[in-house]
N, C-alpha and C positions, 0 to 999 in steps of 0.2 A: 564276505565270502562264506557262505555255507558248504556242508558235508561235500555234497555233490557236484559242487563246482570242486573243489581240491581234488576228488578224486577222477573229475574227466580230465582238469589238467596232470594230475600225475600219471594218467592213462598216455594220453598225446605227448608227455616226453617220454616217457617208456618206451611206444613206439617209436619216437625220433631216434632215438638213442639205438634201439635197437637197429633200425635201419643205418643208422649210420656206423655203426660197429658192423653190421655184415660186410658194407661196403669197403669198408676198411682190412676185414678180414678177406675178400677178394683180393683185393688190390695185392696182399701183402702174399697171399697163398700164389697169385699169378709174378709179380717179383721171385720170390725164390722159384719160382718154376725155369722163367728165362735164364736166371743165374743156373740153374743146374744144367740148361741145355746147352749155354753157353762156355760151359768147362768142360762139357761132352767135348763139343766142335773146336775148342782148343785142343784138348787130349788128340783128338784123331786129326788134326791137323800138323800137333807136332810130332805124331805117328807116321804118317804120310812124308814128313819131310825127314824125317830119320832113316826110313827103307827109301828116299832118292838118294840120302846121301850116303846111303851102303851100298846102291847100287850101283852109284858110280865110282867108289871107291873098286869095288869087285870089278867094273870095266877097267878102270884103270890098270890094278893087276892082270887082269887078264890081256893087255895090252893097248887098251885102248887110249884113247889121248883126254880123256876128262878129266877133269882138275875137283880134285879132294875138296872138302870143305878146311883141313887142315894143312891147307900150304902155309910158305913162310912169306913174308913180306919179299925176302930176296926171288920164292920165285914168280911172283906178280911182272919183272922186270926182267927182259930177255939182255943177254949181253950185245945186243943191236943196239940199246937205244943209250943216248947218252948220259955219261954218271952222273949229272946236275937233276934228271931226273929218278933216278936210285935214289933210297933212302939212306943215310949212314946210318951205323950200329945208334942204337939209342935214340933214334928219332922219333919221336913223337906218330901213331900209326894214323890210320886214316877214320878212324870210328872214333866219334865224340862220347862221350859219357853226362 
């Protein structure tokens, strides 16, 4: 291997290299890009469902019949239906973890 063969191969991975690091640095610049739009459209998503749920709280007050996001488990269950389907105090709620 003489001079000039060493230096077209260390030409040819330099470009490889290079190309493959821009490619990489694309990839990696369009990833946080999605992540940042995607905590936008979280943020105004749970925006959005903050002002439904003050607005129906405000209907509520003002005597509307919509139901709060902060009821109690007791009042999910009308005194109509029967207590085997009531929850007792300390019973386990309906939302898993």
């Amino acid at each position: 291997m003489n001079a000039q063969d060493a230096t077209t191969t260390a030409g040819a991975l330099a470009t490889t290299a290079g190309a493959m690091l821009i490619a990489f640095g694309l990839r990696a610049l369009g990833a946080i890009a999605v992540w940042f739009v995607g905590r936008w459209l979280i943020g105004l998503v749970v925006r959005l469902l903050g002002r439904a749920r003050c607005s129906t709280s405000t209907t509520r007050a003002a005597g509307g019949s919509t139901r709060t996001s902060r009821s109690t488990s007791a009042d999910r269950f009308s005194a109509s239906e029967p207590a085997f389907n009531r929850p007792t105090r300390g019973a386990p709620t309906h939302r898993r973890h």
